[in-house]
C-alpha positions in Angstrom: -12.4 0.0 18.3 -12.8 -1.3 14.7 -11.4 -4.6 13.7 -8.9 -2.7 11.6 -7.1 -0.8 14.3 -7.3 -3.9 16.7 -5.5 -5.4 14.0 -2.7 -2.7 13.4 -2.6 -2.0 16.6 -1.6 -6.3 17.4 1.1 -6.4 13.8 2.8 -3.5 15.0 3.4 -4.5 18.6 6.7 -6.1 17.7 7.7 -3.5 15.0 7.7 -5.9 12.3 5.0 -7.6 9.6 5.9 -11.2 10.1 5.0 -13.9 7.2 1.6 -14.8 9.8 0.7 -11.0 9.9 0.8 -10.9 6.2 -1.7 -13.8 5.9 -3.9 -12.2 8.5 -4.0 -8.8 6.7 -4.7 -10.6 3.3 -7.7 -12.9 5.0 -9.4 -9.2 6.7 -8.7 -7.2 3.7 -9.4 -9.1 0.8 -12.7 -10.6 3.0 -15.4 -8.4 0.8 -12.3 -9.1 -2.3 -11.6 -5.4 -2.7 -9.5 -3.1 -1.4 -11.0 0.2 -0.2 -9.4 3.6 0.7 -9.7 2.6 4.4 -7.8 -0.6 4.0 -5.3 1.3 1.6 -4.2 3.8 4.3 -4.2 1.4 7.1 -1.3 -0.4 4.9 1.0 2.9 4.0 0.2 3.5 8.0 1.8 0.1 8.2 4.3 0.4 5.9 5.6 4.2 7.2 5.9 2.4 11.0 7.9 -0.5 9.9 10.3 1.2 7.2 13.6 0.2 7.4 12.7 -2.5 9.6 13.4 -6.4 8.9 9.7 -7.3 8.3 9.1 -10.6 6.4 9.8 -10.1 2.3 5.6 -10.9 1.6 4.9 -8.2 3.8 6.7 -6.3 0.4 4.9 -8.0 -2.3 1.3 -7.9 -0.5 1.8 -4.2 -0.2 2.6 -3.5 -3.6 -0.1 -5.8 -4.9 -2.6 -4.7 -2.7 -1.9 -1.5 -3.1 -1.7 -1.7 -6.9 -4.8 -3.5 -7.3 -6.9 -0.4 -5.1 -5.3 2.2 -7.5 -6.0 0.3 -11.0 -8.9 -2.2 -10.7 -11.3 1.2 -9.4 -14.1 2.4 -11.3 -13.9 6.1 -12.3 -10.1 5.2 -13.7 -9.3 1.4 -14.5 -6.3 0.6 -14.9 -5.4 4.4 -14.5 -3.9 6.7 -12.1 -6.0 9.7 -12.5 -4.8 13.0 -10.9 -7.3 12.4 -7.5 -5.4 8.9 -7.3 -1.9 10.3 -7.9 -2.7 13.2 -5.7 -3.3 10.7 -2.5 -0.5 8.6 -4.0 1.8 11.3 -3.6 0.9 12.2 -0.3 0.8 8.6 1.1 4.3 8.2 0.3 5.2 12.0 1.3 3.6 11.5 4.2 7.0 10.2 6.5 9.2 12.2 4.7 10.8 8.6 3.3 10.7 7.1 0.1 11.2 3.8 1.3 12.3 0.5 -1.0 8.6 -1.2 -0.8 7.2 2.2 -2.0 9.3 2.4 -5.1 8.6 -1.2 -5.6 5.0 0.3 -5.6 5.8 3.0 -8.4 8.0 0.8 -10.3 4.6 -1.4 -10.4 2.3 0.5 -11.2 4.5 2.0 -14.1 4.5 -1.5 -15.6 0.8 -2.0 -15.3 -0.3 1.1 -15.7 -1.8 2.5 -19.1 0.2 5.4 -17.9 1.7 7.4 -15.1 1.0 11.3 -13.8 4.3 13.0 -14.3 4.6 14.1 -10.7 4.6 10.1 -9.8 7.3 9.4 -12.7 9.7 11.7 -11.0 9.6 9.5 -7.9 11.1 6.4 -9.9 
């Protein structure tokens, strides 16, 4: 089993990201300083098994930073969302059915910092 699953497989044992699963995640993730598609999925699957849940606030921020910084700081679109991006995008937060507050955090984010937005993500804020 990769070091990945071990790892989602320990945070979501409780049912909640606590402030000490937050720094763990950052410390794996951020180890080679990027985030990667991998790493980017295992946080919405994260994110879709804890919504609604009282995780710790940073658990929040580091998903909509993390998250952020794998959509806009690529190298076919920076600081971009390009169809292919939106196109996962949408389907990541499709994906549960929920449109949960830390994902529209996300989309209000990435409006801000974006140069600009697909249409079909706009519609979401």
């Amino acid at each position: 089993m990769s070091e990945l699953s071990e790892l989602k497989k320990s945070i979501l044992a409780d049912g909640i990201i606590d402030k000490e699963e937050v720094q763990q995640l950052k410390a794996v993730l951020y180890a080679d300083g990027v985030i990667d598609k991998e790493e980017a999925e295992l946080l919405f699957e994260l994110n879709d098994a804890v919504s609604g849940k009282e995780s710790d606030k940073s658990w929040g921020e580091f998903f909509v930073d993390a998250i952020t910084n794998f959509l806009l700081e690529d190298e076919t679109s920076p600081g971009e969302i390009d169809e292919a991006e939106a196109k996962w995008l949408l389907a990541k937060i499709q994906g549960d059915g929920n449109l949960d507050e830390i994902e529209l955090a996300l989309l209000k984010n990435l409006k801000a910092k974006a140069k600009s937005l697909p249409q079909s993500l706009l519609e979401l804020i």
